[in-house]
N, C-alpha and C positions, 0 to 999 in steps of 0.2 A: 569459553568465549573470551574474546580480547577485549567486550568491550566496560568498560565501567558506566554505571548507571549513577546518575544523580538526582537522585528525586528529593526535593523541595514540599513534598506534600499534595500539588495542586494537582496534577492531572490523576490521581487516584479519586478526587472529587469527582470527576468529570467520564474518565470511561479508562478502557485498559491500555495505556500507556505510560510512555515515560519520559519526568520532566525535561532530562536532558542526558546524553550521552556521551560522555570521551573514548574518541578512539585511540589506540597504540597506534606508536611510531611505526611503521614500516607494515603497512599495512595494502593490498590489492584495492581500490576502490571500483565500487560500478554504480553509475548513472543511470537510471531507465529514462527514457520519452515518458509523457503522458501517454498512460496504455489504455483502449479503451475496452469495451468486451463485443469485438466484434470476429463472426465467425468465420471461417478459413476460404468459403468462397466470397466474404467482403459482406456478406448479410449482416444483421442488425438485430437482434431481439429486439421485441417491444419492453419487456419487462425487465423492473431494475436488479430482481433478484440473480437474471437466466445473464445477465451484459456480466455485472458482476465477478459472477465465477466464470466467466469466460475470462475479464482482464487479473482476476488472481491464478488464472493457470495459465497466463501470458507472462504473467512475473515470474510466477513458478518456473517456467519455459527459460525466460530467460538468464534468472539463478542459473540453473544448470547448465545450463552453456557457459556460463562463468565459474562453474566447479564453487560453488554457495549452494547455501543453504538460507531458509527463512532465520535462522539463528545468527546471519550476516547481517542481516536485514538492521538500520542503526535510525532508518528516517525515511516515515510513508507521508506523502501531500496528495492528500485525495480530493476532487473533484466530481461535485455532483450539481446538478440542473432545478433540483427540488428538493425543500426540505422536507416535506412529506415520507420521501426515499430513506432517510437516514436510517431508522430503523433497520428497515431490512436491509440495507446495504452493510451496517452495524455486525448483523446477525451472519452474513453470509463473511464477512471480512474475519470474525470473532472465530469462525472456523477454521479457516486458513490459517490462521496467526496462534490459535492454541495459547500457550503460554508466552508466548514472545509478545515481547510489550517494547517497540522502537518508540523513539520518538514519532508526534506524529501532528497531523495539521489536515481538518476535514476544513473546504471550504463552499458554500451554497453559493453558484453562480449562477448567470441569465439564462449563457451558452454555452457549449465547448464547440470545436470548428466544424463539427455535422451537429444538425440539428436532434439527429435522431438519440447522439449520443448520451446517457443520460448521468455519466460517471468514468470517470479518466483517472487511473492511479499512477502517479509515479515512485520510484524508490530511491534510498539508496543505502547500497550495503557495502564493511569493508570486512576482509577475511587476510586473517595474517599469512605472507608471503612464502 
């Protein structure tokens, strides 16, 4: 991995991430949207655990089409509707990620742009060129 970790202590308090990351010089970068976990004919689970592993195998999806890997992966901002959810969203994210510990930022909002949605991840990952 190219990238250096700087952890300070604080987010090992708090859950499996990391304080902060420096990326190398010359590096491929990718952007995700807010992804959300919604199904291929545009359906919607109700449930936050089933939305979920649908938008990590949308990141998943899209890594790969960028030739990445979750070991690219340097900075998640997630989005969820309810803090009740965290947990399990916690729990199903904690899977996906394994050992990989990006920097990261969960935040409890009102909405996301459907109502129904109930967690929106975006990424962003760089992999040397």
């Amino acid at each position: 991995m190219s990238h250096l970790i700087h952890d300070i202590g604080v987010s090992h308090q708090i859950g499996r991430y990391s304080d902060a990351i420096e990326v190398s010089p010359n590096m491929r970068w990718l952007f995700t949207s807010g992804t959300p976990g919604l199904e291929a004919d545009g359906k919607v689970p109700a449930d936050i655990s089933c939305q979920t592993e649908l938008a990590w195998k949308h990141i998943l999806h899209m890594l790969e089409r960028a030739d990445m890997a979750l070991t690219d992966v340097v900075k998640i901002t997630q989005y969820l509707t309810r803090a009740e959810d965290i947990a399990a969203y916690a729990k199903v994210r904690a899977r996906y990620l394994g050992d990989v510990e990006p920097a990261s930022m969960l935040l409890v909002i009102p909405q996301l742009v459907r109502p129904e949605f109930l967690v929106e991840i975006e990424i962003i990952a760089a992999k040397a060129q």
